[in-house]
mmJSON file of the N, C-alpha and C atoms, coordinates in Angstrom:
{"data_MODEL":{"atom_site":{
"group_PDB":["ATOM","ATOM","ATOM","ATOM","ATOM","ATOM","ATOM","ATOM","ATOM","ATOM","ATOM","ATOM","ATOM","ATOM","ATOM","ATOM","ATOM","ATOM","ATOM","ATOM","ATOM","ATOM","ATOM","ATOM","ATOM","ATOM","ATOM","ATOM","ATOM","ATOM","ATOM","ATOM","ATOM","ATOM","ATOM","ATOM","ATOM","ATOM","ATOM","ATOM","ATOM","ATOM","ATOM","ATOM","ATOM","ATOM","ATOM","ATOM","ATOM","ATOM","ATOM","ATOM","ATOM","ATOM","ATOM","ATOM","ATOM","ATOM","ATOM","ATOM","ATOM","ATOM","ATOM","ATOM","ATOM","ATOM","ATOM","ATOM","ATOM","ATOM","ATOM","ATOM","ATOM","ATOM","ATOM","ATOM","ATOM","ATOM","ATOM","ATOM","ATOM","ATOM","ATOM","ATOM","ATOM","ATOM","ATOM","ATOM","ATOM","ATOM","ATOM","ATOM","ATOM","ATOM","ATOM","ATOM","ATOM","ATOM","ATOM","ATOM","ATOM","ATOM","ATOM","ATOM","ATOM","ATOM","ATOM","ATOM","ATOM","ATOM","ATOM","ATOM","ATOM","ATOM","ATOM","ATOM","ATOM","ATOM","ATOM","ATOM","ATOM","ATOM","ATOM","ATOM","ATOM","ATOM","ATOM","ATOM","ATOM","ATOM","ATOM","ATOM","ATOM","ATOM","ATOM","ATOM","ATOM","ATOM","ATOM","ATOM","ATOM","ATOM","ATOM","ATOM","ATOM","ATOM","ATOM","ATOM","ATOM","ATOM","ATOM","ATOM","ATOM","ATOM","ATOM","ATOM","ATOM","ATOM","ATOM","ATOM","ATOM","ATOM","ATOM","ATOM","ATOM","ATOM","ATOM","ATOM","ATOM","ATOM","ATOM","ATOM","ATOM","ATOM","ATOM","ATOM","ATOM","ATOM","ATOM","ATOM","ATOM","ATOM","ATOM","ATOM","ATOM","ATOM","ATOM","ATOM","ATOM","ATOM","ATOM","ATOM","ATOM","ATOM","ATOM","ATOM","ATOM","ATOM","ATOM","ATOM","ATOM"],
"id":[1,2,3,4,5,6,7,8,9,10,11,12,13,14,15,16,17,18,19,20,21,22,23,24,25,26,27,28,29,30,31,32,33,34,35,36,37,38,39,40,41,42,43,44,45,46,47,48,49,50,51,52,53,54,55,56,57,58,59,60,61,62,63,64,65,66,67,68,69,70,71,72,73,74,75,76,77,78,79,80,81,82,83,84,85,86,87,88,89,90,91,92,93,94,95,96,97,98,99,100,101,102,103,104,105,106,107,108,109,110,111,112,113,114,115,116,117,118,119,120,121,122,123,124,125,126,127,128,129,130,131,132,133,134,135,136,137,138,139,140,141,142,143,144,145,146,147,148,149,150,151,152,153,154,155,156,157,158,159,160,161,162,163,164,165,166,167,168,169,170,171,172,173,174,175,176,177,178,179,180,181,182,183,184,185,186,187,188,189,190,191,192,193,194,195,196,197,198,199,200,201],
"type_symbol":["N","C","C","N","C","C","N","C","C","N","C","C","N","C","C","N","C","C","N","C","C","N","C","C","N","C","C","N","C","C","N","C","C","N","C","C","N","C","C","N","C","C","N","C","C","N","C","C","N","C","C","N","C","C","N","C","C","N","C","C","N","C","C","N","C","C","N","C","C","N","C","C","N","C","C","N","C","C","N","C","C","N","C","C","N","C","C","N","C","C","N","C","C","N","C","C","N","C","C","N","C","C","N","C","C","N","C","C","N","C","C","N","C","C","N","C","C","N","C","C","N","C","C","N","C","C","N","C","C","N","C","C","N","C","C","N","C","C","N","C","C","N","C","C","N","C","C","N","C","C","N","C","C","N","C","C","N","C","C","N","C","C","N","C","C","N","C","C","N","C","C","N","C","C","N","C","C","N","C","C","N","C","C","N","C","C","N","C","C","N","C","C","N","C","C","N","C","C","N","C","C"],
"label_atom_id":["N","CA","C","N","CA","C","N","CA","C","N","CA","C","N","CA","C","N","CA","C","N","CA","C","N","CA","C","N","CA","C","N","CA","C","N","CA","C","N","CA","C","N","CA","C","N","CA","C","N","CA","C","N","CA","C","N","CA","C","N","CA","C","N","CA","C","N","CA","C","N","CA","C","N","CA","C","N","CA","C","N","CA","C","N","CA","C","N","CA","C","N","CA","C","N","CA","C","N","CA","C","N","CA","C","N","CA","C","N","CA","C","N","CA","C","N","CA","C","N","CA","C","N","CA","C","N","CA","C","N","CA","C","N","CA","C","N","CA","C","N","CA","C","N","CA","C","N","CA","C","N","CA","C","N","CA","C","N","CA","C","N","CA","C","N","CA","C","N","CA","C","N","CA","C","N","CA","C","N","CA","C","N","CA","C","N","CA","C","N","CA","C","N","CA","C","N","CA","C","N","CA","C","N","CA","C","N","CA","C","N","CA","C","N","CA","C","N","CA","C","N","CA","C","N","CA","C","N","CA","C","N","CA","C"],
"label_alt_id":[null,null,null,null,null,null,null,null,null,null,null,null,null,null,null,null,null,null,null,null,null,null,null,null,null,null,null,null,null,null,null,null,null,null,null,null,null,null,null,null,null,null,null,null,null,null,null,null,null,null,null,null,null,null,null,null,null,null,null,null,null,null,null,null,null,null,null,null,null,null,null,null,null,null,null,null,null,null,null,null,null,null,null,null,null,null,null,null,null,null,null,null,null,null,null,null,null,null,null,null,null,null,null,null,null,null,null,null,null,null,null,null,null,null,null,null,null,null,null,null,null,null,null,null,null,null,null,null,null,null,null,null,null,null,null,null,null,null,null,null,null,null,null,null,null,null,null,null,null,null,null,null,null,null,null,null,null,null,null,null,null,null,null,null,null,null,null,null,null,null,null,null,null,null,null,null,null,null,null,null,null,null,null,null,null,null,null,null,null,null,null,null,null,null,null,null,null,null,null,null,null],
"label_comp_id":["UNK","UNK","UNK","UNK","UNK","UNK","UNK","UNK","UNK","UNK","UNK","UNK","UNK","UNK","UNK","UNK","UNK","UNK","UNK","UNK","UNK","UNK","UNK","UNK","UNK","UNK","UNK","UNK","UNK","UNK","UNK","UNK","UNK","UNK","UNK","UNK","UNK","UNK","UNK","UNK","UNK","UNK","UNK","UNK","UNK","UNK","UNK","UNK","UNK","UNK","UNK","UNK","UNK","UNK","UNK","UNK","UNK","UNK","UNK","UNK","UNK","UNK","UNK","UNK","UNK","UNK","UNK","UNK","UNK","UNK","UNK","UNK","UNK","UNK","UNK","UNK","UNK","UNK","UNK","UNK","UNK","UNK","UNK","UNK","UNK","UNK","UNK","UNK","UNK","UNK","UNK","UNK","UNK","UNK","UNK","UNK","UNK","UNK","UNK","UNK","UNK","UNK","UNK","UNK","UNK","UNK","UNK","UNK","UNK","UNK","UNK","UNK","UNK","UNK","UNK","UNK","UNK","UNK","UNK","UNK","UNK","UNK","UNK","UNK","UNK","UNK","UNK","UNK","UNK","UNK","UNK","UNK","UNK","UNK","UNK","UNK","UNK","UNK","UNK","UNK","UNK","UNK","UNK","UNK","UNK","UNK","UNK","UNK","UNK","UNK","UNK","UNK","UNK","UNK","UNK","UNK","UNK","UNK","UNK","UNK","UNK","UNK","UNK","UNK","UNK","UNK","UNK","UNK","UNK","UNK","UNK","UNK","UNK","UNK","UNK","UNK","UNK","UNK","UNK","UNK","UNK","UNK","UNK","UNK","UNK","UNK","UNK","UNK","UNK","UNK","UNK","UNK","UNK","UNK","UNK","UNK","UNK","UNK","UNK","UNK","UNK"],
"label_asym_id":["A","A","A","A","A","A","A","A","A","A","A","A","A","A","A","A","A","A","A","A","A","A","A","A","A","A","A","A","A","A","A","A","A","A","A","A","A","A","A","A","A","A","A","A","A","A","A","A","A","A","A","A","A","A","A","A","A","A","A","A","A","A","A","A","A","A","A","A","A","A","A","A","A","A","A","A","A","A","A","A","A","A","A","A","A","A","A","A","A","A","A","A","A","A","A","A","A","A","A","A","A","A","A","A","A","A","A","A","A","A","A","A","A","A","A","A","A","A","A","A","A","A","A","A","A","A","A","A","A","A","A","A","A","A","A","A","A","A","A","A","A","A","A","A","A","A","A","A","A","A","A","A","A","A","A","A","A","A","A","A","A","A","A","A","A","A","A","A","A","A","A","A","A","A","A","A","A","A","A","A","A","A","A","A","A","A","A","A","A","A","A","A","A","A","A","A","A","A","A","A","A"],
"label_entity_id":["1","1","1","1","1","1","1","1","1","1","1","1","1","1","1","1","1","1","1","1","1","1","1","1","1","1","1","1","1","1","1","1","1","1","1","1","1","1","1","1","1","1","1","1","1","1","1","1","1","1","1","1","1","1","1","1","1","1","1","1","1","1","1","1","1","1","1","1","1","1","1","1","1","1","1","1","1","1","1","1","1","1","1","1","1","1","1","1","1","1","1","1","1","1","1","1","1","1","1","1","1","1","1","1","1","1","1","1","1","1","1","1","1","1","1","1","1","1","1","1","1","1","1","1","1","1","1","1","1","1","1","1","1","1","1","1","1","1","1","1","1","1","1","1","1","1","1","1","1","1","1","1","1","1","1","1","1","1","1","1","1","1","1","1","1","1","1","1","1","1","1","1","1","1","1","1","1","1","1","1","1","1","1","1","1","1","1","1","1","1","1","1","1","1","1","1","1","1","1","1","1"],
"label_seq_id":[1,1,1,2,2,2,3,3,3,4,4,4,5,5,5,6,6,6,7,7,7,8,8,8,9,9,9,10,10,10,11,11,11,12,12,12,13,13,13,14,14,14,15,15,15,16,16,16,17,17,17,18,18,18,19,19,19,20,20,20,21,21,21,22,22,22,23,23,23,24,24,24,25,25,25,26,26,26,27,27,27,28,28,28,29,29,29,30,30,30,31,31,31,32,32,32,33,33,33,34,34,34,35,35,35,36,36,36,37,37,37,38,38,38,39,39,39,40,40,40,41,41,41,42,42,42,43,43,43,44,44,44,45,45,45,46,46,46,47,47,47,48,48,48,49,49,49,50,50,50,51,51,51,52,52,52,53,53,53,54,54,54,55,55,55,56,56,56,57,57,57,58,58,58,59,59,59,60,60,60,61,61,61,62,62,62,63,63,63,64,64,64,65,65,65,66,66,66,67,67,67],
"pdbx_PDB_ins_code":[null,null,null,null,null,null,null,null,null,null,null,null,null,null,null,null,null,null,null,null,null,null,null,null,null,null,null,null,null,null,null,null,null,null,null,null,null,null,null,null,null,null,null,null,null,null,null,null,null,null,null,null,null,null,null,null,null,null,null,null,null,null,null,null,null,null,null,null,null,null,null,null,null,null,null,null,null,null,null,null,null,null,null,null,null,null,null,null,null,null,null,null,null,null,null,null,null,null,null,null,null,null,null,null,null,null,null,null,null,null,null,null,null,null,null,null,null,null,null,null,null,null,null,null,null,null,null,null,null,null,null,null,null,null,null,null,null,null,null,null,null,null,null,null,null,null,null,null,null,null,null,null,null,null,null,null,null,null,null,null,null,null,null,null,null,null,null,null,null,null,null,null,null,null,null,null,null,null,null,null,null,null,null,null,null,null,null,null,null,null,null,null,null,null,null,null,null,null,null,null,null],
"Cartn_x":[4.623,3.744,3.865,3.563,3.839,2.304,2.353,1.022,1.136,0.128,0.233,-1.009,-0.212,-1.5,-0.897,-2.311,-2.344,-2.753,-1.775,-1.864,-2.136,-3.276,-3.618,-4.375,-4.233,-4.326,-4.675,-4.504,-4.442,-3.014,-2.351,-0.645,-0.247,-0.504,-0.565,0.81,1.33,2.067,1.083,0.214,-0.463,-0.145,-0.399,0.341,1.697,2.518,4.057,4.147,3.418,3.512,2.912,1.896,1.541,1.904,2.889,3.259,5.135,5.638,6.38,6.332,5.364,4.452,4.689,3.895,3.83,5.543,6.734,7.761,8.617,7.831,8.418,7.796,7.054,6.402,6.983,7.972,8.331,7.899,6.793,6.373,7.499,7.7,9.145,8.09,8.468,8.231,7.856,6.716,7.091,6.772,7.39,6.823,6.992,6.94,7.016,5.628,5.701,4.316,3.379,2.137,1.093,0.817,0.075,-0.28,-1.418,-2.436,-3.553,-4.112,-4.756,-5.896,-7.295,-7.574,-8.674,-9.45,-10.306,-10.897,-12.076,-12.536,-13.462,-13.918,-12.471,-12.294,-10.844,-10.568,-9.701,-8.051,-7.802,-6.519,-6.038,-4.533,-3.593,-3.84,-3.865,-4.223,-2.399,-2.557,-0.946,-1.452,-0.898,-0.878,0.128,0.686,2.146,2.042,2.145,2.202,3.411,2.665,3.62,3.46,4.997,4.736,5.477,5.183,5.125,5.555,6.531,6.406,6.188,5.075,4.498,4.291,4.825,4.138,3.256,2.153,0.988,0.084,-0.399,-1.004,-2.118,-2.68,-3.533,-4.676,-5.374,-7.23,-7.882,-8.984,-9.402,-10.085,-10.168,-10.473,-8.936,-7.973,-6.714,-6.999,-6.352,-6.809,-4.9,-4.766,-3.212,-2.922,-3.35,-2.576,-2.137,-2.599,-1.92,-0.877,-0.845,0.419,1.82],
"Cartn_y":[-17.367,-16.654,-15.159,-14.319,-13.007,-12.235,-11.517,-10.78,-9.148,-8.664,-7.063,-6.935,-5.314,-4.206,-2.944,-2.15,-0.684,0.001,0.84,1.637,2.894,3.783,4.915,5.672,6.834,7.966,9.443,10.413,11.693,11.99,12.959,13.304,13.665,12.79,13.568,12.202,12.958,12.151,10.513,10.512,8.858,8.22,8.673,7.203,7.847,8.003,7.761,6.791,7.292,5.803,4.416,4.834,3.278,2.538,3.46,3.071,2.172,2.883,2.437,1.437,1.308,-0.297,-1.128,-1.206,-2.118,-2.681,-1.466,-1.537,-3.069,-2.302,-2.616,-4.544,-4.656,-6.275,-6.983,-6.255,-7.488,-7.294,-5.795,-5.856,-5.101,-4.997,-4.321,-2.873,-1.767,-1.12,-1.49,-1.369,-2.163,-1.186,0.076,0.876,2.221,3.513,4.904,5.093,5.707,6.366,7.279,7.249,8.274,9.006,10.098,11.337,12.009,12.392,12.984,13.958,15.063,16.055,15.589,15.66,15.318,16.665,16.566,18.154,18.178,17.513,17.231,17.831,17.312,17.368,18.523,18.697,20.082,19.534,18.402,17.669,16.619,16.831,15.586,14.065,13.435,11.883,10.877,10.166,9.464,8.284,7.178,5.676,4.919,4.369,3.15,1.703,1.18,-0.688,-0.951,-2.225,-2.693,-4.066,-5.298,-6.597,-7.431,-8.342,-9.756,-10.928,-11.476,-13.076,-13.86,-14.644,-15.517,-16.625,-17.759,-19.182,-19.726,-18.957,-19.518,-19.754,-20.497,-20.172,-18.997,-18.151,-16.691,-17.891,-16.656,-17.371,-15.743,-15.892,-14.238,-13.798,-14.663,-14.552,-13.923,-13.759,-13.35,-12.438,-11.739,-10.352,-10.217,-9.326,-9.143,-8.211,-7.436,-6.448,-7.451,-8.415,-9.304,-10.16,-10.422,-11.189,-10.602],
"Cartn_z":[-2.935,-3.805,-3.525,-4.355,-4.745,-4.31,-3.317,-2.793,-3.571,-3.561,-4.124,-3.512,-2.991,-2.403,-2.912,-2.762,-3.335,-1.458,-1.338,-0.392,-0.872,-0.274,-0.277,0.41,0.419,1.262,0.853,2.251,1.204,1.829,1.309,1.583,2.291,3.662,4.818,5.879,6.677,7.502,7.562,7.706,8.17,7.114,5.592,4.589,4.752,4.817,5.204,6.115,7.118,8.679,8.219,7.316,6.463,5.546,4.63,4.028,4.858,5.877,6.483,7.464,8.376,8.503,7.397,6.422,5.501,5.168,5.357,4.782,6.059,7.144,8.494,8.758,8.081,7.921,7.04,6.719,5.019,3.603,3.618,2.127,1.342,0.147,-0.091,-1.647,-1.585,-2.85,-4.211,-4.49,-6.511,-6.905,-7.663,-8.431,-7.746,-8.453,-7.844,-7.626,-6.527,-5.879,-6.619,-6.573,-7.776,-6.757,-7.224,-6.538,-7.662,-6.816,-7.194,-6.824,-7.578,-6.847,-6.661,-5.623,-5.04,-5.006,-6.368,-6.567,-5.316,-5.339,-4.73,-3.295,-2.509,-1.32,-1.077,-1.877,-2.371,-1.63,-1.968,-1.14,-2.254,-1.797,-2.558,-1.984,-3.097,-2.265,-3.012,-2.296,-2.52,-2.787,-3.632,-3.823,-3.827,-3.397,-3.268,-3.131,-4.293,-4.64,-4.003,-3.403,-2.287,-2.034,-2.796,-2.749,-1.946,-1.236,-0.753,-1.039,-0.707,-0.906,0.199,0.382,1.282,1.05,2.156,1.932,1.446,1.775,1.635,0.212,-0.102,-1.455,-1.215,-2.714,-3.24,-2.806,-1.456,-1.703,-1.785,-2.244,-2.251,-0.991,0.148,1.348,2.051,1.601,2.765,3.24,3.995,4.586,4.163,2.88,2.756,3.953,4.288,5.436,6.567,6.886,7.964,7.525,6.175,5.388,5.849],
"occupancy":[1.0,1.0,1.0,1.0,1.0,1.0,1.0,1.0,1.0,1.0,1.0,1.0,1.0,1.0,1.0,1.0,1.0,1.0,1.0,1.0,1.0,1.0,1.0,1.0,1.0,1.0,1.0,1.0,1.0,1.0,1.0,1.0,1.0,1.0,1.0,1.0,1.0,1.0,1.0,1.0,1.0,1.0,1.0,1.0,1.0,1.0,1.0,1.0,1.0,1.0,1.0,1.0,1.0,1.0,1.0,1.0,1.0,1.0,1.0,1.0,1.0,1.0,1.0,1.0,1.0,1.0,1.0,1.0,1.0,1.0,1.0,1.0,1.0,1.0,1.0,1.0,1.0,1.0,1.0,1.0,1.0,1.0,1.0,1.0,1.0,1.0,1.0,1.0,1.0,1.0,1.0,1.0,1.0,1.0,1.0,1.0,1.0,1.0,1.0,1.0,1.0,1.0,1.0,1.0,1.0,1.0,1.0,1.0,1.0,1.0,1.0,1.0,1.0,1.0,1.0,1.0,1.0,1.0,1.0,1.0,1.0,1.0,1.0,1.0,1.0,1.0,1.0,1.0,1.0,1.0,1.0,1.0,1.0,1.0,1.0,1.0,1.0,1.0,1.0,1.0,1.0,1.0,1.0,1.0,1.0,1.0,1.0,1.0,1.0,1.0,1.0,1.0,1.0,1.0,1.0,1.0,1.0,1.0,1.0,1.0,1.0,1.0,1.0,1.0,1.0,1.0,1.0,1.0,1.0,1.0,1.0,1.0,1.0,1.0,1.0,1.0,1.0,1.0,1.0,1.0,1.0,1.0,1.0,1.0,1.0,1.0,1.0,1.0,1.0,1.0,1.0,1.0,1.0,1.0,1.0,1.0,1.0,1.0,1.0,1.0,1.0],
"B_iso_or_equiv":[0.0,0.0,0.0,0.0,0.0,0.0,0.0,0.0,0.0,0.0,0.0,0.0,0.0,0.0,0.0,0.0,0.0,0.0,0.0,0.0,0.0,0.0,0.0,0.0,0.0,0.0,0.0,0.0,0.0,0.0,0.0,0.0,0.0,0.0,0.0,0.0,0.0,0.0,0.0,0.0,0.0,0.0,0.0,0.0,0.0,0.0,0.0,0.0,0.0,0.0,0.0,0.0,0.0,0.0,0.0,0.0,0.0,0.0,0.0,0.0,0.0,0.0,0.0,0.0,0.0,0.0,0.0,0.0,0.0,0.0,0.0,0.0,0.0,0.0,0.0,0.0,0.0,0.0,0.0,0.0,0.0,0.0,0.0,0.0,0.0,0.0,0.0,0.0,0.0,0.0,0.0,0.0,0.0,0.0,0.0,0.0,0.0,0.0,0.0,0.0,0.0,0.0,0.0,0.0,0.0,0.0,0.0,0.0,0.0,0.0,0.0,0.0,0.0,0.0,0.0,0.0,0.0,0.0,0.0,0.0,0.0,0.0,0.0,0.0,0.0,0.0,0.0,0.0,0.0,0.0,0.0,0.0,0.0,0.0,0.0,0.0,0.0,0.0,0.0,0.0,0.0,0.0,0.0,0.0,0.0,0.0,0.0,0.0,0.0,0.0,0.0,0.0,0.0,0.0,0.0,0.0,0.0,0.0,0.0,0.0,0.0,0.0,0.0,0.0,0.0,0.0,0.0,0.0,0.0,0.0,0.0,0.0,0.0,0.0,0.0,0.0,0.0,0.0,0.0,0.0,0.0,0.0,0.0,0.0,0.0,0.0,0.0,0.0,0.0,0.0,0.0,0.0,0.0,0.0,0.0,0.0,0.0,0.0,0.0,0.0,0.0],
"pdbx_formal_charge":[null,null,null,null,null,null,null,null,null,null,null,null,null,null,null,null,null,null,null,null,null,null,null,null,null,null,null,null,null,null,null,null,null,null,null,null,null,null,null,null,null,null,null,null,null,null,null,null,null,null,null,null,null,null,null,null,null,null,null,null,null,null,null,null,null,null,null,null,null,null,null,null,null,null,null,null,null,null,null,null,null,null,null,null,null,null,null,null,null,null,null,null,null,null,null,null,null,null,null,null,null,null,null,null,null,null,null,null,null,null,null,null,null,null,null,null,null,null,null,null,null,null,null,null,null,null,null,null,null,null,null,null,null,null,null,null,null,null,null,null,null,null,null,null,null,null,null,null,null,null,null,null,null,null,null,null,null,null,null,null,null,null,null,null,null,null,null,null,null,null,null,null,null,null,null,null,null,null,null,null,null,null,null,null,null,null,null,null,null,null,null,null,null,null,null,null,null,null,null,null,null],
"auth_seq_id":[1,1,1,2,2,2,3,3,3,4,4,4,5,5,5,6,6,6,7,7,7,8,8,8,9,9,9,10,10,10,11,11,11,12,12,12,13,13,13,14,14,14,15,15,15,16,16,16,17,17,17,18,18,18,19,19,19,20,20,20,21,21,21,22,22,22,23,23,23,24,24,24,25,25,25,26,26,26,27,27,27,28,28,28,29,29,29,30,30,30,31,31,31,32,32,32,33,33,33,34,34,34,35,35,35,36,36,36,37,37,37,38,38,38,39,39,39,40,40,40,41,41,41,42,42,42,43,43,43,44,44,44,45,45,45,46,46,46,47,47,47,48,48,48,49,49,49,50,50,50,51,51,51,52,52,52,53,53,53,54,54,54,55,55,55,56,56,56,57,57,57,58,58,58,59,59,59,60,60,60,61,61,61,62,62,62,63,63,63,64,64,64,65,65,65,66,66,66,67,67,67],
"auth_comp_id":["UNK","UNK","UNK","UNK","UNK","UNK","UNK","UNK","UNK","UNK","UNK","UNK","UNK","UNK","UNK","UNK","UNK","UNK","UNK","UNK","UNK","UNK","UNK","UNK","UNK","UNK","UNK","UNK","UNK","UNK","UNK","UNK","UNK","UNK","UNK","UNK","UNK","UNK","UNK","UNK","UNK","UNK","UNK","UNK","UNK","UNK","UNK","UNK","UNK","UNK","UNK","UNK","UNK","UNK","UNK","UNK","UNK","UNK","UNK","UNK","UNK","UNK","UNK","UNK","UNK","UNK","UNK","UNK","UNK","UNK","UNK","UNK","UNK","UNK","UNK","UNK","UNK","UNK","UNK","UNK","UNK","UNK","UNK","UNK","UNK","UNK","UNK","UNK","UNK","UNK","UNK","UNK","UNK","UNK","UNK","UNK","UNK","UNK","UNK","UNK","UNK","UNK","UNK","UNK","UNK","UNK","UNK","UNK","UNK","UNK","UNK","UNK","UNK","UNK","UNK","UNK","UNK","UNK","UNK","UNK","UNK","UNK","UNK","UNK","UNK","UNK","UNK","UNK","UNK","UNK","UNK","UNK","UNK","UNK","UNK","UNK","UNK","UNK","UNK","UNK","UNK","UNK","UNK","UNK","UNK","UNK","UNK","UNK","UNK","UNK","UNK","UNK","UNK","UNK","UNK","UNK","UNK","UNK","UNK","UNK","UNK","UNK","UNK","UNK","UNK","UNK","UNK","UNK","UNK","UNK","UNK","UNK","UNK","UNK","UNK","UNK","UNK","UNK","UNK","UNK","UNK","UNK","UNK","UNK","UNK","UNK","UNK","UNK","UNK","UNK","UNK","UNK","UNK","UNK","UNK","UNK","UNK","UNK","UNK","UNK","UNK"],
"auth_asym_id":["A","A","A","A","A","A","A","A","A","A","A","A","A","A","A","A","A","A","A","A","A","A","A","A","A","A","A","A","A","A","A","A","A","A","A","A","A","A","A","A","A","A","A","A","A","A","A","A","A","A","A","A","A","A","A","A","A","A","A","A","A","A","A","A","A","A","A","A","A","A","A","A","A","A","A","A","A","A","A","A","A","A","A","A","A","A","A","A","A","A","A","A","A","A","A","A","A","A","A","A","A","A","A","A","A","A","A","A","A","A","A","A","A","A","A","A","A","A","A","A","A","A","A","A","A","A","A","A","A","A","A","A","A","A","A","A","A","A","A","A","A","A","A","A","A","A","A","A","A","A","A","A","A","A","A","A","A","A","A","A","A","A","A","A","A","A","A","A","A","A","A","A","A","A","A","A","A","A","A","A","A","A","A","A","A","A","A","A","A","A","A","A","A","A","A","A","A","A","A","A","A"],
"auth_atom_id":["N","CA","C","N","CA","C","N","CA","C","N","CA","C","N","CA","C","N","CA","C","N","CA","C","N","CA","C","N","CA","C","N","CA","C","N","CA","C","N","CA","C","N","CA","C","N","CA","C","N","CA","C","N","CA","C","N","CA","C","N","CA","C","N","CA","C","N","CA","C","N","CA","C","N","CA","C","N","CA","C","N","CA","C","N","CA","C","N","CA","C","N","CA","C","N","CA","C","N","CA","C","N","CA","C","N","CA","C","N","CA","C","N","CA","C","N","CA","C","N","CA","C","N","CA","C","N","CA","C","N","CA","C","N","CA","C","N","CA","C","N","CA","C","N","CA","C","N","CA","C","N","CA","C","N","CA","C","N","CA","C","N","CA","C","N","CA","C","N","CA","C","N","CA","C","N","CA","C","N","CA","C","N","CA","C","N","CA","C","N","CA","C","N","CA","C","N","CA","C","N","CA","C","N","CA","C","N","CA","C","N","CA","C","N","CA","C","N","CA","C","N","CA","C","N","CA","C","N","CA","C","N","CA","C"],
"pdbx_PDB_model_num":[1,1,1,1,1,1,1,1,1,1,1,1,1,1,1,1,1,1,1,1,1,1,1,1,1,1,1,1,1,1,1,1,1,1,1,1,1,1,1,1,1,1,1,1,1,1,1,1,1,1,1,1,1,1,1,1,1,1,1,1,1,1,1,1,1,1,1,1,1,1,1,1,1,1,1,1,1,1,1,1,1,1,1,1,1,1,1,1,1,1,1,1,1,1,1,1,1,1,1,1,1,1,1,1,1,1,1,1,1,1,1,1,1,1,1,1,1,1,1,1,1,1,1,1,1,1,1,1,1,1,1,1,1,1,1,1,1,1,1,1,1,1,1,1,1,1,1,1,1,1,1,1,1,1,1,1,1,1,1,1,1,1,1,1,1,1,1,1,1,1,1,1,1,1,1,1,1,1,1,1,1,1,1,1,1,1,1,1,1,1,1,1,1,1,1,1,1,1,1,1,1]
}}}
């Protein structure tokens, strides 16, 4: 079965390292990365979909980051 997560951050070295974890477990890229202004907080924020194929059957209890 086919897992999907949304990784995000603000644009800072730590989602690179998370997003490379995730790479480093088996999840593989789906899609180009988004990028946002965070008016708010006056900072770029980053997003990267990132999928899975796992044994196991979809329960909405998984914890995907341990997949």
């Amino acid at each position: 079965m086919l897992i999907y997560r949304l990784l995000s951050d603000d644009d800072t070295q730590a989602f690179c390292h998370k997003v490379s974890l995730a790479l480093s477990k088996g999840w593989a890229l789906h899609g180009s990365p988004a990028y946002a202004f965070d008016a708010a907080r006056g900072v770029m924020r980053c997003a990267q979909a990132v999928v899975k194929d796992v044994p196991t059957p979809y329960h909405p209890e998984m914890r995907l980051g341990e997949q």
